[in-house]
N, C-alpha and C positions, 0 to 999 in steps of 0.2 A: 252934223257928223262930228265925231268927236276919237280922241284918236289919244292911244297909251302911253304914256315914256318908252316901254321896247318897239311899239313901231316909230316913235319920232325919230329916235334914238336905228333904228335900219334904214328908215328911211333918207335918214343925216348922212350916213353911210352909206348907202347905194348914190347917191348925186357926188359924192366926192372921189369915190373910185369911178364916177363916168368918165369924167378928163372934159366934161364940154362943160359950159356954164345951165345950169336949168331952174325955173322959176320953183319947181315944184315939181308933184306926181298928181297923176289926173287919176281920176277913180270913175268907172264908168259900168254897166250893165251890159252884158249884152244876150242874145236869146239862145240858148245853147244847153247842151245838157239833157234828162231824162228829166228834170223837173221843170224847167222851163228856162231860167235866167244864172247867170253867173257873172262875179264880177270881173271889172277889166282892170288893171294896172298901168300906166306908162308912163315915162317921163314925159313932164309938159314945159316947153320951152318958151312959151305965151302964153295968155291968158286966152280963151276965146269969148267973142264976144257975150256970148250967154253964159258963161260958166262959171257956176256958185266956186266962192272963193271960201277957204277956212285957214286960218293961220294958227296955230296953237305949240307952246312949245317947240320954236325956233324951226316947224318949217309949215309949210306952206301946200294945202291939197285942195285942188281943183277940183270942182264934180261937175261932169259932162250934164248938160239941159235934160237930155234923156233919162239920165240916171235918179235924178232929184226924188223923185215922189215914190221911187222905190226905198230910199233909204235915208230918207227922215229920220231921225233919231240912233243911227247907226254909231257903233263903238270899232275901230278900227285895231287890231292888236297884231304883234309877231310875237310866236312860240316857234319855239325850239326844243326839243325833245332827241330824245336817242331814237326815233325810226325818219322823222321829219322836218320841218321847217318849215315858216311860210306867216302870211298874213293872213287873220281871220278876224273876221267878221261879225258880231252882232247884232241881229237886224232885232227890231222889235215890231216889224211890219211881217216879215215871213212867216208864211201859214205851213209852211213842207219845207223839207231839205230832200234829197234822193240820196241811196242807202251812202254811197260810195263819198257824202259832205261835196262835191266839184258845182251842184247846181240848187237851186231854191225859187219857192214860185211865193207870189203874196197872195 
């Protein structure tokens, strides 16, 4: 996984407006959605014992064990636009997205 200047750069930012101390942001899968999968977000305070570690540009994203072999080669980014915001995703594994971008199957 590999991950942009604007999401390291939010990401930098979201842990510092937390007020707790956190190792990083965990990035996970989980089954949800009309197309099957979505990702997950959270702060991660520990490493877990399985958990692919990526450091790049001053911070630090964990990927849940489960998550791994869906997103392999994954480009992690934050847009901001005049209707939204948010972290998006590149997967080069995803076969489908569902209309509405929230879910994606391989």
């Amino acid at each position: 996984m590999t991950i942009t200047d604007a999401a390291a750069e939010r990401i930098q930012a979201l842990i510092a407006k937390r007020g707790k101390e956190s190792l990083g942001i965990r990035v996970g899968v989980r089954s949800r959605g009309c197309s099957g999968l979505t990702y997950t977000l959270e702060y991660a305070d520990e490493k877990g014992k399985f958990d692919e570690v990526v450091s790049d540009k001053g911070v630090t994203i964990l990927i849940d064990p489960k998550a791994t072999m869906f997103i392999i080669g994954t480009e992690m980014d934050y847009v901001e636009d005049k209707l939204q915001s948010g972290f998006t995703f590149r997967n080069p594994n995803e076969k489908g997205r569902c209309g509405c971008g929230e879910s994606f199957h391989v």
